[in-house]
C-alpha positions as CSV (number, residue, x, y, z in Angstrom):
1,X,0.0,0.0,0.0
2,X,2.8,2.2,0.4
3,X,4.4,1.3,-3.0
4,X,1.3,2.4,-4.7
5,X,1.1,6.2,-2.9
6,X,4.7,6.9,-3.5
7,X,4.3,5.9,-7.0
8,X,1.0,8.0,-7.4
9,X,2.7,11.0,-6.0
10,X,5.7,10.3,-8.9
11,X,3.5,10.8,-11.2
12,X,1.9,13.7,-9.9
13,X,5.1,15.5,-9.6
14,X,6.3,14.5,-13.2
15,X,3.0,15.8,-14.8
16,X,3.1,19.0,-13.2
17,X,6.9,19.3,-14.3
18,X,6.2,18.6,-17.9
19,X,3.2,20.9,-18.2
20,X,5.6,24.0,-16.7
21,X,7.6,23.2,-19.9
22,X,5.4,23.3,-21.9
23,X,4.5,26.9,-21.0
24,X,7.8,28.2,-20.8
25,X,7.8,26.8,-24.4
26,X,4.7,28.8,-25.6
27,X,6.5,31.7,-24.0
28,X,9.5,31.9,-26.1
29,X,10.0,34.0,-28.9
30,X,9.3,32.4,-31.9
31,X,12.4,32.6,-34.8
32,X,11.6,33.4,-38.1
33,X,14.1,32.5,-40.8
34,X,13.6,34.0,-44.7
35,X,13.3,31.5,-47.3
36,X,16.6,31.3,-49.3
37,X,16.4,31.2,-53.0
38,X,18.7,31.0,-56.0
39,X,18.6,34.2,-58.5
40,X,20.3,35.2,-61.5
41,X,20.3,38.5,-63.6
42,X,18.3,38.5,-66.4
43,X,20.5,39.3,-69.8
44,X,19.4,41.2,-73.1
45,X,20.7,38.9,-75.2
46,X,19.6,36.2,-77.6
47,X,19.9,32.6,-77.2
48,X,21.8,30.6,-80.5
49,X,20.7,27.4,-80.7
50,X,20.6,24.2,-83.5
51,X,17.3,22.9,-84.3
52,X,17.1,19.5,-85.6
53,X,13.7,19.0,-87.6
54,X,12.1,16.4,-90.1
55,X,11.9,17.3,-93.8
56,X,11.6,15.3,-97.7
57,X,12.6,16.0,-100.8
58,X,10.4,16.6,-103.6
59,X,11.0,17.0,-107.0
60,X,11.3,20.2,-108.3
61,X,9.0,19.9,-111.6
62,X,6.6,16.8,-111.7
63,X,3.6,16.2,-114.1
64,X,1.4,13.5,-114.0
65,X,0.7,12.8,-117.7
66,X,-3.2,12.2,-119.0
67,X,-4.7,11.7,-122.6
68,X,-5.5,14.6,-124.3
69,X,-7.8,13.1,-126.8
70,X,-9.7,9.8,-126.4
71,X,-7.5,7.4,-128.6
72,X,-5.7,3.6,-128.4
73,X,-2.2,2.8,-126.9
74,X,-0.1,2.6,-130.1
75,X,3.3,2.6,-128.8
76,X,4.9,3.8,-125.4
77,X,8.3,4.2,-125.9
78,X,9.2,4.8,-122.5
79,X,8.8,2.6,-119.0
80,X,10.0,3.1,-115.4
81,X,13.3,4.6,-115.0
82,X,13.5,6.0,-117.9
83,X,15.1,9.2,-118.5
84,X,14.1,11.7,-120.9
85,X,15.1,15.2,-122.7
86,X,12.7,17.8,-123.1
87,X,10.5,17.3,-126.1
88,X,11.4,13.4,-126.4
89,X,8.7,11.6,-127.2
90,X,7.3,8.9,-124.8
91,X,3.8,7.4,-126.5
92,X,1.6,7.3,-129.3
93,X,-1.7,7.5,-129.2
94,X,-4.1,6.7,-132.7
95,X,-7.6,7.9,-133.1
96,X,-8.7,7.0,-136.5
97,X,-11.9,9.0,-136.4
98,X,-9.8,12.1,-135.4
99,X,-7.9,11.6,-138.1
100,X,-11.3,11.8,-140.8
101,X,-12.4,15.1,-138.7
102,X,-9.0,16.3,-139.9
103,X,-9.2,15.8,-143.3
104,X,-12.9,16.7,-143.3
105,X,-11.9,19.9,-142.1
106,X,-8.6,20.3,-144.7
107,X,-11.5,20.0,-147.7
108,X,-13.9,22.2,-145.9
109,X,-10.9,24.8,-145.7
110,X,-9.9,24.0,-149.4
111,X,-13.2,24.4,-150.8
112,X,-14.0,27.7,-148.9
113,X,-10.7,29.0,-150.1
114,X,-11.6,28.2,-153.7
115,X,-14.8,29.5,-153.2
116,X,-13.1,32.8,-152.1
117,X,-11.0,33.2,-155.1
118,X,-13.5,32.5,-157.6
119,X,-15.8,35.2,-155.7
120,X,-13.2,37.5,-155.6
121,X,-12.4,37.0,-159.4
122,X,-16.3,37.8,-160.4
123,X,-16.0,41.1,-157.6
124,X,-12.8,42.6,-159.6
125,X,-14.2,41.9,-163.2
126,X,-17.3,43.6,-162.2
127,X,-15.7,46.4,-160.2
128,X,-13.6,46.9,-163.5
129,X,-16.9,47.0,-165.8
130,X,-18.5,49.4,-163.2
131,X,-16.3,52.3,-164.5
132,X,-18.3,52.1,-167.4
133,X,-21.4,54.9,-166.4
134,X,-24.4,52.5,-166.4
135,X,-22.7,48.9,-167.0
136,X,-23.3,47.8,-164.0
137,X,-26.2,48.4,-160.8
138,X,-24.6,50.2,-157.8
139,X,-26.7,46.9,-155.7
140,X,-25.1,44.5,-157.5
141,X,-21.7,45.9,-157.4
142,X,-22.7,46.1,-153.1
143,X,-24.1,42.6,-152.9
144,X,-21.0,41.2,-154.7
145,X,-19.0,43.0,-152.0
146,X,-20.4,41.5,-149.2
147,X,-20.7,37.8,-150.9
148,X,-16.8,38.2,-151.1
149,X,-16.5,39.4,-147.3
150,X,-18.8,36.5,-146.1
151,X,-16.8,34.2,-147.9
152,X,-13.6,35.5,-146.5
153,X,-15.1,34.9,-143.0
154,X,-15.6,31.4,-143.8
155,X,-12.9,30.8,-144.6
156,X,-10.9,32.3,-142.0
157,X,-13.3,29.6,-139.9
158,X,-12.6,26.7,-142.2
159,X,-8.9,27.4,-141.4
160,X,-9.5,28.2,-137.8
161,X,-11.2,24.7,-137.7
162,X,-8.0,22.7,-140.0
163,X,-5.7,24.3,-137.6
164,X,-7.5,23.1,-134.2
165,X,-7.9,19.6,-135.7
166,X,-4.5,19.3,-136.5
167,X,-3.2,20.2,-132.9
168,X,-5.6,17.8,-131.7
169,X,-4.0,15.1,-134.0
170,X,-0.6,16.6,-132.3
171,X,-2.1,15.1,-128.7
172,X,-1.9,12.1,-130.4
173,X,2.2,12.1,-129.8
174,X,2.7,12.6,-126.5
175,X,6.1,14.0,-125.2
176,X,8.2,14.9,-122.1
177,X,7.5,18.9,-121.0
178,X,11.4,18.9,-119.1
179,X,14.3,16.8,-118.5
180,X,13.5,14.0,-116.0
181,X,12.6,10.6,-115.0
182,X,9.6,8.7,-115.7
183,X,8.5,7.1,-112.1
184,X,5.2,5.4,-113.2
185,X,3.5,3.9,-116.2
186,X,-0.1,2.5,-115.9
187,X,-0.8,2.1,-119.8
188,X,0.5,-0.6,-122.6
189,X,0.2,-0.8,-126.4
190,X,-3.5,-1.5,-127.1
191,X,-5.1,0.0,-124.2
192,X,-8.1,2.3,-124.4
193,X,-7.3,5.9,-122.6
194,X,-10.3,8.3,-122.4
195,X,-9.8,12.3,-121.8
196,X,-12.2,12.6,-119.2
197,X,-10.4,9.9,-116.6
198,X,-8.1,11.5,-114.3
199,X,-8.1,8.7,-111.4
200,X,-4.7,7.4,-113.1
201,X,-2.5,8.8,-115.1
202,X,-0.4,7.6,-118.3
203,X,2.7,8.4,-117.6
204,X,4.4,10.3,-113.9
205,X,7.2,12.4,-115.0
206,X,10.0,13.4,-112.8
207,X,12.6,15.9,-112.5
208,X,14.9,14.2,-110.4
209,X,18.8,16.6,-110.9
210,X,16.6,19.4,-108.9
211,X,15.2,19.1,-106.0
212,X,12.7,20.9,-103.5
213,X,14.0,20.2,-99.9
214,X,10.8,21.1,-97.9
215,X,10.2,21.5,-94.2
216,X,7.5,22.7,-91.9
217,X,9.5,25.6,-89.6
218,X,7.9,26.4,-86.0
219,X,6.7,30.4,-86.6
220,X,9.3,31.5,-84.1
221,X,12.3,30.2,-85.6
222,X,10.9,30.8,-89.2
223,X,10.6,34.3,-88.3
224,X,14.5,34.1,-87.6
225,X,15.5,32.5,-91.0
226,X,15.9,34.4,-94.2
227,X,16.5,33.3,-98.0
228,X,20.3,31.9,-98.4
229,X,20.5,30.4,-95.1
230,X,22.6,27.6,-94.8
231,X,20.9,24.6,-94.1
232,X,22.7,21.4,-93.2
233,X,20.5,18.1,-93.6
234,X,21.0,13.9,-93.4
235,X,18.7,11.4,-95.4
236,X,18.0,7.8,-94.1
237,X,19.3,6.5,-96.6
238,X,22.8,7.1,-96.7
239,X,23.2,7.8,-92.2
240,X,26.4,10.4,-91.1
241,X,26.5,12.1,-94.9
242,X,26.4,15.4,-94.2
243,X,24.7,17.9,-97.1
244,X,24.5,21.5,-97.4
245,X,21.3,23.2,-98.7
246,X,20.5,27.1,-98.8
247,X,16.9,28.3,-98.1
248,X,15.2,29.3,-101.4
249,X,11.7,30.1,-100.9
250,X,10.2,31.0,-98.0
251,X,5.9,30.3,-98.5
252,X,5.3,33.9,-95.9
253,X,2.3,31.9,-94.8
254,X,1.6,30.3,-91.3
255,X,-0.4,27.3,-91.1
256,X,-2.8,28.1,-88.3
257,X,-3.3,24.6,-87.6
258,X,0.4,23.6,-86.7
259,X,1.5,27.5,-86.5
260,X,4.5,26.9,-88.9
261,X,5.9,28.3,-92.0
262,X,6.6,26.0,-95.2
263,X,10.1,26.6,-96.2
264,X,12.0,25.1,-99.3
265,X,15.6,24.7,-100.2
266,X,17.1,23.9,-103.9
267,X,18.9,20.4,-103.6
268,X,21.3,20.2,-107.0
269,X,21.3,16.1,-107.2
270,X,23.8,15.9,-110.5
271,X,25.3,12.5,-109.0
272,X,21.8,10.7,-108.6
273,X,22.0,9.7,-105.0
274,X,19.0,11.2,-104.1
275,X,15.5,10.5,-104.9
276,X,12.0,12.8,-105.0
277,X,10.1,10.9,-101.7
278,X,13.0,10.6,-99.1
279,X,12.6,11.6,-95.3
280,X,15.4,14.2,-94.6
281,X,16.6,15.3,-90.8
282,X,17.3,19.5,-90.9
283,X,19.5,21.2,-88.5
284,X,19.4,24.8,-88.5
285,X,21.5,26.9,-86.6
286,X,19.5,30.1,-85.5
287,X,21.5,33.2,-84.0
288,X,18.8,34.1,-81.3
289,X,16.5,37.3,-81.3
290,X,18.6,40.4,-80.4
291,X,15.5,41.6,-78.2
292,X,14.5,38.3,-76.3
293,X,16.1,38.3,-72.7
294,X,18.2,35.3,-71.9
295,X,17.4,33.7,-68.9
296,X,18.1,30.3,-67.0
297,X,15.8,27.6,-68.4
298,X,14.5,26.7,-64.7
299,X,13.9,30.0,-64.2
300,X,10.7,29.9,-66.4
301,X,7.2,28.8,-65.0
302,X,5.0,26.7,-66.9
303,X,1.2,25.9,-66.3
304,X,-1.5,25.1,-67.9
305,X,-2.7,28.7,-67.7
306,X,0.2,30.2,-68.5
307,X,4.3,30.7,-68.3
308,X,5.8,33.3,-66.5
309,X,9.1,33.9,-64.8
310,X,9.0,34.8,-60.6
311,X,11.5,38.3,-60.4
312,X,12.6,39.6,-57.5
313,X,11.6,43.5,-56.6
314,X,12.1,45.7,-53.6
315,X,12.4,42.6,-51.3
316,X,9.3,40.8,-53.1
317,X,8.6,38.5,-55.3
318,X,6.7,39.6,-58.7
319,X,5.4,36.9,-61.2
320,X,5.6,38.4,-64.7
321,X,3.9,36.3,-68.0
322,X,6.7,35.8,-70.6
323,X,6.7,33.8,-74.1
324,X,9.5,31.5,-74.8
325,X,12.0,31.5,-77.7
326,X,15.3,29.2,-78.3
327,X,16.2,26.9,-75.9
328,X,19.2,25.5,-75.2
329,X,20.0,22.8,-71.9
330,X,20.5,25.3,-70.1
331,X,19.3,29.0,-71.5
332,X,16.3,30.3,-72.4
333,X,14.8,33.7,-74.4
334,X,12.0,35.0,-73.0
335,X,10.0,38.3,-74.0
336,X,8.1,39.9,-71.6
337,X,8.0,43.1,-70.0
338,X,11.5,42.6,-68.5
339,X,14.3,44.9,-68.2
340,X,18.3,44.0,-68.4
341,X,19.5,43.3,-64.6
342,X,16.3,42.2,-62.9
343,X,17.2,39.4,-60.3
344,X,15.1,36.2,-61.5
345,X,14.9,33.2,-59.7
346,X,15.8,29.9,-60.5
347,X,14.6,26.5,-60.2
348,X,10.8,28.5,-59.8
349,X,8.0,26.6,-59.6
350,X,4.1,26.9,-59.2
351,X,4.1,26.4,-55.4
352,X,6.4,30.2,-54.7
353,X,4.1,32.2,-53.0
């Protein structure tokens, strides 16, 4: 019995001790330490950088070759592979009733032209007898006039009609329009083309020494890149070869969908190793924007409302919006309403109150 009050009164004692800590505890001043951050000054400078982006070649001329005229295969002199010189010819077509429309329409010309000259004869002899006062009726010297006049016209048509018939008989040999490469055939010797079928062509013609290198350029570095850039790019098909390009064409159009620019770039291809239809790899090496601000890349904010850099001002933190440029590993351009030397912090994040 006396174990148990001497052990009662323990506890007592240590209870009241502990709560007179905890009050001198409450009592203390409580230390407030500043959050420590890293900063860095924000520079007026742009950020060079290389972009690496996919492009293809194209050919620089290519026509897909359809029947003029509705006609029979005769001959194709021409098949895949094949290359060509400008006005070689690659088929023959035959129409056999185009070819009676166009000698109808040679007589039709011959007779009206005959026709012309024997009215013309009768017009002079009677204009000649009409000097004689009386020989000859003032209406029937007008009527002769205008015979001659109406023949003329139709004959002018005849001709007109000769001459249209006879470049349609030229449709009937059909040749190359450049220098190039014919990539497809889809017709042989017999078969029946029609003018108005345009799900297949003939012949695919190819010029294949010049080639379009094309690329779809982000706005912002398009906006950087002008014609005679130097472009450096690496096909697939032959890995490490390195080949130089210069911009050519630059389309001045965004595509609102993708917000990029189309850009091209003549590709001489004198040796034949490259083809129209290859994937290409671009690198482009863009100088920066002389008016973007260069800032550490961990230093920008982004969210799914917006991006935004956290600067530092009279002892507070500010968060100002900002649009990103070229990017390096480890620099970034930013425009915003920024000024050289403001202290930005890096490694923000969302959480920085």
């Amino acid at each position: 019995m006396k174990h148990i009050i001497i052990f009662i009164s323990l506890a007592i004692i240590f209870s009241a001790c502990s709560q007179q800590k905890a009050d001198d505890k409450k009592n203390e001043p409580v230390k407030i330490t500043a959050t420590k951050y890293q900063t860095a000054i924000i520079e007026k400078a742009g950020v060079s950088t290389v972009i690496k982006l996919p492009a293809q070649l194209a050919a620089f001329q290519e026509v897909s070759i359809f029947p003029k005229v509705n006609g029979y295969v005769k001959t194709v002199l021409v098949d895949i592979g094949s290359k060509v010189k400008t006005g070689a010819l690659l088929m023959i077509l035959e129409a056999p009733e185009l070819q009676q429309a166009t000698l109808q329409a040679k007589e039709k010309y011959v007779r009206a032209k005959s026709d012309l000259s024997i009215d013309k004869e009768h017009y002079f002899r009677i204009l000649e007898a009409s000097k004689t006062q009386g020989a000859v009726s003032p209406f029937d010297l007008s009527t002769l006039r205008s015979k001659v006049e109406s023949d003329s016209a139709l004959c002018n048509a005849e001709k007109a009609n000769w001459d249209m018939q006879k470049t349609m008989m030229d449709y009937l040999n059909v040749t190359a329009a450049f220098d190039g490469v014919i990539t497809e055939r889809n017709v042989h010797p017999g078969a029946l083309v029609n003018a108005a079928a345009k799900d297949k062509p003939m012949l695919e013609l190819k010029q294949v020494s010049h080639l379009r290198l094309e690329a779809d350029i982000p706005e912002g570095v398009a906006a950087q890149l002008k014609t005679k850039d130097t472009v450096s790019f690496y096909v697939s098909a032959y890995p490490g070869k390195k080949n130089i390009a210069f911009i050519s064409r630059k389309s001045e159009n965004v595509n609102t969908q993708y917000r990029s620019e189309r850009i091209e770039m003549d590709v001489w291809n004198n040796i034949g190793l490259l083809s129209p239809g290859m994937y290409a790899d671009i690198v482009l090496y863009t100088k920066g924007n002389a008016e973007a601000f260069s800032v550490p890349k961990s230093a920008v904010v982004s969210s799914t409302e917006r991006k935004y850099v956290i600067l530092i001002r009279d002892g507070k933190t500010v968060k100002i919006d900002v649009i990103t440029g070229n990017e390096t590993s480890d620099r970034s351009e930013v425009f915003g309403l920024l000024h050289a030397g403001d202290t930005v912090i890096i490694n923000a994040n969302d959480e920085m109150k």
